[in-house]
C-alpha positions as CSV (number, residue, x, y, z in Angstrom):
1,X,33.3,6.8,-2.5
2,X,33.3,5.6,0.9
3,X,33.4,1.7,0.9
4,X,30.6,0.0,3.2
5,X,33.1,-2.2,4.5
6,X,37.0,-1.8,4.9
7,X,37.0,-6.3,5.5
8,X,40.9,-6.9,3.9
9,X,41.8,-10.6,5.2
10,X,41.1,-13.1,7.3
11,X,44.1,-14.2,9.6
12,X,44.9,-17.3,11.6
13,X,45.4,-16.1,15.5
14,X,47.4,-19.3,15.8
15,X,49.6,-19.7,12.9
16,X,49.0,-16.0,11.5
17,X,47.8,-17.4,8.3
18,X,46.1,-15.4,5.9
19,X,42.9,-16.3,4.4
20,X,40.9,-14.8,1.3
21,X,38.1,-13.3,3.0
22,X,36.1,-13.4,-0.7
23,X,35.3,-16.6,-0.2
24,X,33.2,-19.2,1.8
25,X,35.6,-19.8,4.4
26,X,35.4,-22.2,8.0
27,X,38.8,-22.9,10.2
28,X,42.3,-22.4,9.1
29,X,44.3,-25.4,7.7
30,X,46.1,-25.5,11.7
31,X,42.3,-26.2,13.0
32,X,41.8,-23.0,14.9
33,X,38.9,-20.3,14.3
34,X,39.6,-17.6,12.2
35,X,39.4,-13.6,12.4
36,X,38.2,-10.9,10.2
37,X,40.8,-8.2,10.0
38,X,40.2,-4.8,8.2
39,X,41.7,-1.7,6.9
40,X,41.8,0.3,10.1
41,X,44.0,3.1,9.1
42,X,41.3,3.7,6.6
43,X,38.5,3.1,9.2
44,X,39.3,5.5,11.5
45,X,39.0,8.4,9.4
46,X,35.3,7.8,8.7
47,X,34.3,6.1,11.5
48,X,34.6,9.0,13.9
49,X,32.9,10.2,17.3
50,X,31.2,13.1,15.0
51,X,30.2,10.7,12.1
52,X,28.7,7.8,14.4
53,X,26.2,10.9,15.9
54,X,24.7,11.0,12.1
55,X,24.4,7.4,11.7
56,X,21.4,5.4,12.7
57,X,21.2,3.8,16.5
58,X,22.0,-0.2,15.7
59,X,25.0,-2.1,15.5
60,X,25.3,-1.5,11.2
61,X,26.7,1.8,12.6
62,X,30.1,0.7,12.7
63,X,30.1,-0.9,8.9
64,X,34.0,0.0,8.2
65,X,34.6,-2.9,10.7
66,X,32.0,-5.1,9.6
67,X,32.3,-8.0,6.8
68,X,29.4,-7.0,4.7
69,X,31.0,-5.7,1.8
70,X,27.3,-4.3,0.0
71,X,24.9,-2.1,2.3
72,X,22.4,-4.2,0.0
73,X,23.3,-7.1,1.5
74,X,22.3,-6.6,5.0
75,X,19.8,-8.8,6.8
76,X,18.5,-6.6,9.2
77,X,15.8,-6.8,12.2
78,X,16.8,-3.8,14.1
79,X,19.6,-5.3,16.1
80,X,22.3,-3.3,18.4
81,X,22.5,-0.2,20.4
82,X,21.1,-1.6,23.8
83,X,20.5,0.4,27.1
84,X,24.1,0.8,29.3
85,X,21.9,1.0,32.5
86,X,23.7,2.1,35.8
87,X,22.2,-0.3,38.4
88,X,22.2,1.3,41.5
89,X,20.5,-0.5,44.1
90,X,21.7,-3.9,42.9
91,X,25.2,-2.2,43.2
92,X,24.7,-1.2,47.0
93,X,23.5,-4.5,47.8
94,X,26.8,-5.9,46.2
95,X,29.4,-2.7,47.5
96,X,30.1,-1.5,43.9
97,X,29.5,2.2,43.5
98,X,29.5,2.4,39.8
99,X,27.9,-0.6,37.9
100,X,26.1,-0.9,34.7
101,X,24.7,-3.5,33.1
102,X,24.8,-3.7,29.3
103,X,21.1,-5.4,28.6
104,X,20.9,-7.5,25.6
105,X,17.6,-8.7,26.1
106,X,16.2,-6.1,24.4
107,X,17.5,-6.9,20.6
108,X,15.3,-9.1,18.2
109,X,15.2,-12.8,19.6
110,X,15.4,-11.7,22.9
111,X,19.3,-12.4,23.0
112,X,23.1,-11.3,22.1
113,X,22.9,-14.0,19.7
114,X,20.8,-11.8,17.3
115,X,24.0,-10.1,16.8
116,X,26.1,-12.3,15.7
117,X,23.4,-13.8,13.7
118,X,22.8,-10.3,11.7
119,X,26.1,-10.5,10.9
120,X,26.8,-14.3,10.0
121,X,23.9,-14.5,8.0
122,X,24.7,-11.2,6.5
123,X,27.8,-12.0,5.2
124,X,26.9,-16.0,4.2
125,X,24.4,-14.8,1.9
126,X,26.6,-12.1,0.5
127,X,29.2,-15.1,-0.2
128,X,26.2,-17.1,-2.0
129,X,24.8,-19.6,0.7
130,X,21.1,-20.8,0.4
131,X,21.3,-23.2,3.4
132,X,23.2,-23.3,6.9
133,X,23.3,-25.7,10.0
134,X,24.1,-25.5,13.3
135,X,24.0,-26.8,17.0
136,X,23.1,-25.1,19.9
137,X,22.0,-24.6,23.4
138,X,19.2,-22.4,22.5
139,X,19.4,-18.8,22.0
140,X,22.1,-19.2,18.5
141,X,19.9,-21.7,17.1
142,X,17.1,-19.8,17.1
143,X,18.5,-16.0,16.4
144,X,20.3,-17.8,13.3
145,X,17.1,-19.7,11.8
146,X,14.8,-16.2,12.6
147,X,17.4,-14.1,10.5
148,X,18.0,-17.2,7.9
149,X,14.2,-17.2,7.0
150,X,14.6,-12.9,6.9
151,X,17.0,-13.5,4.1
152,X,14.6,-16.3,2.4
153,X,17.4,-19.0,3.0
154,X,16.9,-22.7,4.3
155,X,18.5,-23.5,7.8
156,X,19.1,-26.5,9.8
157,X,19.3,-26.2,14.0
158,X,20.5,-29.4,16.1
159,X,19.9,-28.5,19.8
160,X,19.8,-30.8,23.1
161,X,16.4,-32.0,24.3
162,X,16.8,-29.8,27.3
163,X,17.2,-26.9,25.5
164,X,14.5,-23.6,26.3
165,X,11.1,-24.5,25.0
166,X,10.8,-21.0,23.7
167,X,13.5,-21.4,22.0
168,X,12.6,-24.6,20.3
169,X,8.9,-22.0,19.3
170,X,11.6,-20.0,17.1
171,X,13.2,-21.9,15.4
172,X,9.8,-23.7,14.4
173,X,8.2,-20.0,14.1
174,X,11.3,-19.3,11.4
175,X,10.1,-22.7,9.2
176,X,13.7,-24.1,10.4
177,X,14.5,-28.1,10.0
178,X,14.7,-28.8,13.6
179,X,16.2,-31.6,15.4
180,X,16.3,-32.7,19.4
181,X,19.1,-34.7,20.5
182,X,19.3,-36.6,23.9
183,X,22.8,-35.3,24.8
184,X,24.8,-31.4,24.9
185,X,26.0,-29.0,22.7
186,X,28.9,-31.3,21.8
187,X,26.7,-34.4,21.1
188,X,24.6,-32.3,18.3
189,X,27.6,-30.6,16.9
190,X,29.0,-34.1,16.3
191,X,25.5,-34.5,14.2
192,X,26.0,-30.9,12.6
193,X,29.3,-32.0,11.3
194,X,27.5,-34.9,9.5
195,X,24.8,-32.2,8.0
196,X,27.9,-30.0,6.9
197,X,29.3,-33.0,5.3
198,X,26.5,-32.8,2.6
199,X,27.6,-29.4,1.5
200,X,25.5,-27.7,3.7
201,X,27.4,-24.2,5.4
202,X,28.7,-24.9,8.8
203,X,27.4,-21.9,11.1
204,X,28.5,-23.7,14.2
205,X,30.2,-21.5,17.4
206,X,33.6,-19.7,15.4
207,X,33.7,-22.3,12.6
208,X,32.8,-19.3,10.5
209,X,34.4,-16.0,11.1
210,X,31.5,-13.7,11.3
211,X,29.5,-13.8,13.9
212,X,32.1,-12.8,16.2
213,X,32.2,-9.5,14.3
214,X,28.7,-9.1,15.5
215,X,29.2,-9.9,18.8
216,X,31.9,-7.5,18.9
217,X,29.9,-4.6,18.2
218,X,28.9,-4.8,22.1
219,X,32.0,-3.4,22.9
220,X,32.1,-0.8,20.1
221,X,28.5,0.3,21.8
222,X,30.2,-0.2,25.3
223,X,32.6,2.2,24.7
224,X,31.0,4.8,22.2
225,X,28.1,5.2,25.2
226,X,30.9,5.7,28.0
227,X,31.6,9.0,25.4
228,X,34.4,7.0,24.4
229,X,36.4,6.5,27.5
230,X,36.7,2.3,28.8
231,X,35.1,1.0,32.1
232,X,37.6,-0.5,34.4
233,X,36.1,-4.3,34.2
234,X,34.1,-6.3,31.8
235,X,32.1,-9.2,33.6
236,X,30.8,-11.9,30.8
237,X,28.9,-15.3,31.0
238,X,30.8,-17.2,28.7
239,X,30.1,-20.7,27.0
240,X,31.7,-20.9,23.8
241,X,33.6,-17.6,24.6
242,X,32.2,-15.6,21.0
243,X,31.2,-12.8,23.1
244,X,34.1,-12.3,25.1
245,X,36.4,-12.5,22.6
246,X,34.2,-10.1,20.4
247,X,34.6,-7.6,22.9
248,X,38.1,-7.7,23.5
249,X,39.1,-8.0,19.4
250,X,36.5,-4.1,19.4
251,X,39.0,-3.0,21.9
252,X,41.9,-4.2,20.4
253,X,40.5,-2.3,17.0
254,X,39.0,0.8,18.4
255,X,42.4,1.6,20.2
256,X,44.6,0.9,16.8
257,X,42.5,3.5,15.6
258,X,42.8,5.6,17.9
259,X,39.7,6.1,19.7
260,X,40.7,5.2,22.9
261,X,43.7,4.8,24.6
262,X,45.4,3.3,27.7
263,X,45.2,-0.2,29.3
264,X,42.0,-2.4,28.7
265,X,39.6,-3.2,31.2
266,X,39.8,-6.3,33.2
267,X,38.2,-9.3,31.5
268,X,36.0,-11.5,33.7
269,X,34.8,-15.1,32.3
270,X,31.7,-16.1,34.3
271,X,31.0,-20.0,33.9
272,X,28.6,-22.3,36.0
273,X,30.4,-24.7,38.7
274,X,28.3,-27.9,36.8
275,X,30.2,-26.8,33.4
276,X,33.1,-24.8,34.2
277,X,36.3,-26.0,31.6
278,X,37.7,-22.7,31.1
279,X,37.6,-21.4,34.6
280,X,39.7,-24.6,35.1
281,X,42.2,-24.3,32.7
282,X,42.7,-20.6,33.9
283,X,43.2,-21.6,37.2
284,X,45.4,-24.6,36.4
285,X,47.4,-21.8,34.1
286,X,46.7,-23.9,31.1
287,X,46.6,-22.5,27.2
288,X,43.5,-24.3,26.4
289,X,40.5,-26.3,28.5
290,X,39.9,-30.1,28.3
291,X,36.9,-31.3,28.3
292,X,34.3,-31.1,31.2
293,X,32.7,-34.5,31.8
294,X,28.6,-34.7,32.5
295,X,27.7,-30.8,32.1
296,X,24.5,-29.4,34.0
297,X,23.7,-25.7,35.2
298,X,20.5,-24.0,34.6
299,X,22.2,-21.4,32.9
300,X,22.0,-23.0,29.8
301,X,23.6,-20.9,27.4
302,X,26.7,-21.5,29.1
303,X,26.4,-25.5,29.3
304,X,29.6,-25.5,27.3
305,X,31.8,-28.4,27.6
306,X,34.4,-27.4,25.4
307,X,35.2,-24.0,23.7
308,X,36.4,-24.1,20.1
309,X,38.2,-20.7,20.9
310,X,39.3,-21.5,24.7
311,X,42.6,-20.3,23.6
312,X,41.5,-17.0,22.6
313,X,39.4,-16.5,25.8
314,X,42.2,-17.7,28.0
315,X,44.7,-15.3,26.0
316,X,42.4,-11.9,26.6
317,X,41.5,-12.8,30.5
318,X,46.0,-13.1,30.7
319,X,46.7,-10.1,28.8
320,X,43.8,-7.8,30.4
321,X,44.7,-9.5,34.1
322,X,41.5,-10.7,34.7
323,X,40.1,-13.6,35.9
324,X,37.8,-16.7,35.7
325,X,35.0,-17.2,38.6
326,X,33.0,-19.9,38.6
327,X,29.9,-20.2,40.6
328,X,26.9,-22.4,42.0
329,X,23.5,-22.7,40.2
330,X,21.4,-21.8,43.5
331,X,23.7,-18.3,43.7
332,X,22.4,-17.4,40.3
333,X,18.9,-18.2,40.4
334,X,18.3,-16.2,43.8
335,X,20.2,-13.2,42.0
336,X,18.1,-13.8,39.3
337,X,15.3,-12.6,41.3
338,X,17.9,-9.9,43.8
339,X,18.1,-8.1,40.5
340,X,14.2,-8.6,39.0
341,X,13.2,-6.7,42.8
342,X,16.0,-4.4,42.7
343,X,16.2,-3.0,39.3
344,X,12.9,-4.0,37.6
345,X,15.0,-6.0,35.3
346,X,14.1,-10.3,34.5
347,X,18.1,-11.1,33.2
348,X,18.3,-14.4,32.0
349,X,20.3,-16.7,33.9
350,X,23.9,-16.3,32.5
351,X,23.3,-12.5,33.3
352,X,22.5,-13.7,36.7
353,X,25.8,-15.7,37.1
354,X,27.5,-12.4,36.9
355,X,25.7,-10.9,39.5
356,X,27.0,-13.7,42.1
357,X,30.2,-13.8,40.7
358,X,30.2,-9.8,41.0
359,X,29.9,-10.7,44.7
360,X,32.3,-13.2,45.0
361,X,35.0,-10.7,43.5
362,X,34.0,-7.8,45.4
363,X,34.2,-9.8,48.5
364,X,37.7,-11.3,47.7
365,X,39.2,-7.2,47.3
366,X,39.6,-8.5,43.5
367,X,37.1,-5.6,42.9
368,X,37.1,-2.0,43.8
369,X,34.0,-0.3,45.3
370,X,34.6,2.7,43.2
371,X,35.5,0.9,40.0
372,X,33.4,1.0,36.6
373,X,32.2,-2.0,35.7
374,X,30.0,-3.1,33.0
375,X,28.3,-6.7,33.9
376,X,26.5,-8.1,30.3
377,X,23.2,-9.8,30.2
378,X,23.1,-11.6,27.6
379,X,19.4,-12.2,27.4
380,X,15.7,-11.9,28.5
381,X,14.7,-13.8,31.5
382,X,11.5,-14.5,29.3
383,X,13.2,-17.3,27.8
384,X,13.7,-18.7,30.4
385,X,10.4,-19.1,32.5
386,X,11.2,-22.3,34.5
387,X,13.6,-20.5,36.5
388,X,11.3,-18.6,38.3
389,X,9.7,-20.8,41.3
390,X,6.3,-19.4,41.6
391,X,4.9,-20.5,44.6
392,X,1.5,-20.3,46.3
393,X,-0.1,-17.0,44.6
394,X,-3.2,-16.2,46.1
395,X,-6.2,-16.3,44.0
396,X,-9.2,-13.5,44.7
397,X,-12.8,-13.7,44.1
398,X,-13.9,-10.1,42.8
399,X,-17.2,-10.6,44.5
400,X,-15.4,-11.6,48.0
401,X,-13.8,-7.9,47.6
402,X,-16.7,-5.7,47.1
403,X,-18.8,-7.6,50.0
């Protein structure tokens, strides 16, 4: 019989580490995050091109290489298998000739973070816990309450004052114990830690080791729609990094099993210029970021001051030769709108900081006009309504029309 999940260990990335993955597990020993590791041998001869066609279209497709160890145990809203658009007009306007954007708006909550969520909550459950906690800037807080209240367990979301109304709605929606804090990410993860401290699970950005196995399921997707062949760049807003390294670990995996072969793609981190520690540090050359002090953009999900997994982010941008790019808060709400008129698509705001930094790039020569590349937005500009400036919109009397 086929097992539903080929999980074998969890490993340390910095001390290499190895963890029971059978049990309710957080950081390793050394303080860094740890990562799921499976049985890929095994993996890759059931988790083939032909089988995937037969399986259904969401990210539980690619269950040998996710933690959930009973199909029973999966918390499930329909998550995964987004649109891989090619973007055309937007990619004329920037001098790209081939570039898609992977558009994660489309998945329950309205963001990426359903993914992970899916996954983490999945897996918690499956390990026996009835209540989690969490900070947030948003979008994790409330993917993780919404799929917490799917699998009838209690959850607890700290988020900054500033944070998204909507999602502040969602978490309320899912009957979540919500808390505003006058401060960032970091100042409510510093409450979180006191919630945790209770006995409470700690769900907080790779303090637990699964929700970066759902992120990574982007790249599985990325790949598996490019009829398994890789783009030549990856462009990703990153805050705590999850994503990014998500995507690069499903590389890493997919070509140990052999389903694709060759160098990488380029990795691209995308940050905002009022919060931008690990664009910093990869400038400076540095193995880790230091804090950034006062941290503002209005992309929030990337108002990031410090990145738990830095490291791991700053390791896949070296080993990939990519790059770090940085950019201003007017640039990504004017291509916010460049890409609503040109493609019909509302991206969120951290999709939208790709889009400038896409032109930045191409403009330096660090980009090729005939090079694939895959930009990710990582959400619905629906959550984000504020960003939009309106204006004067002219307001008609039907009578005045038919006179």
């Amino acid at each position: 019989m086929t097992s539903f999940s080929l999980l074998d260990h969890l490993e340390c990335p910095r001390c290499s580490a190895v963890h029971d993955a059978d049990r309710v597990a957080h950081l390793c020993s050394c303080g860094s995050p740890l990562l799921a590791r499976y049985d890929l041998e095994r993996a890759a001869t059931t988790m083939t091109p032909a089988a995937l066609l037969r399986r259904p279209a969401s990210l539980w497709r690619y269950h040998e290489v996710l933690p959930v160890r009973d199909e029973r145990s999966v918390v499930t809203l329909g998550e995964g298998m987004t649109p891989l658009l090619p973007v055309r007009r937007l990619g004329h306007e920037l001098g790209l000739r081939n570039l898609l954007m992977k558009d994660e708006g489309l998945v329950p909550t309205g963001s990426f973070k359903a993914r992970g969520a899916a996954v983490g909550v999945s897996r918690a459950v499956e390990l026996g816990v009835r209540e989690l906690a969490m900070p947030t800037n948003g979008n994790a807080g409330a993917a993780w309450a919404l799929y917490a209240a799917r699998a009838g367990i209690r959850s607890r979301i700290v988020m900054p004052v500033d944070a998204p109304a909507i999602t502040r709605a969602e978490c309320v929606a899912a009957g979540a114990e919500l808390s505003l804090v006058r401060g960032h990410i970091g100042d409510a993860g510093r409450i979180v830690a006191a919630i945790v401290g209770e006995g409470c699970y700690d769900a907080s950005t790779l303090k637990e080791p699964y929700r970066i196995e759902g992120k990574k399921t982007m790249g599985y997707e990325i790949v598996e729609q490019l009829g398994w062949t890789m783009p030549d760049v990856v462009v990703y807003p990153t805050g705590g990094g999850v994503g990014l390294i998500g995507v690069h670990k499903a590389l890493l995996e997919l070509r140990e099993m052999g389903l694709i072969e060759g160098p990488l793609p380029r990795l691209v981190v995308v940050q905002a210029s009022g919060c931008a520690p690990i664009v910093r540090a990869f400038d400076a050359g540095e193995a880790e970021s230091t804090p950034w002090e006062e941290p503002h953009t209005a992309a929030f999900g990337i108002n990031v001051p410090k990145a738990l997994g830095d490291f791991l982010v700053l390791d896949a941008l070296r080993t990939t030769s990519g790059t770090a790019v940085a950019v201003d808060d007017e640039e990504l709400l004017s291509d916010q709108r460049l890409c609503g008129r040109l493609e019909g698509l509302f991206v969120c705001p951290e999709g939208a900081a790709c889009i400038s930094a896409l032109r930045r790039l191409r403009a330096s020569g660090w980009l090729g006009e005939d090079e694939q590349i895959v930009v990710l937005n990582t959400g619905t500009g629906l959550k984000y309504p504020e960003t939009i400036v309106l204006g004067e919109i002219p307001t008609l009397d039907p009578g005045d029309l038919l006179a």
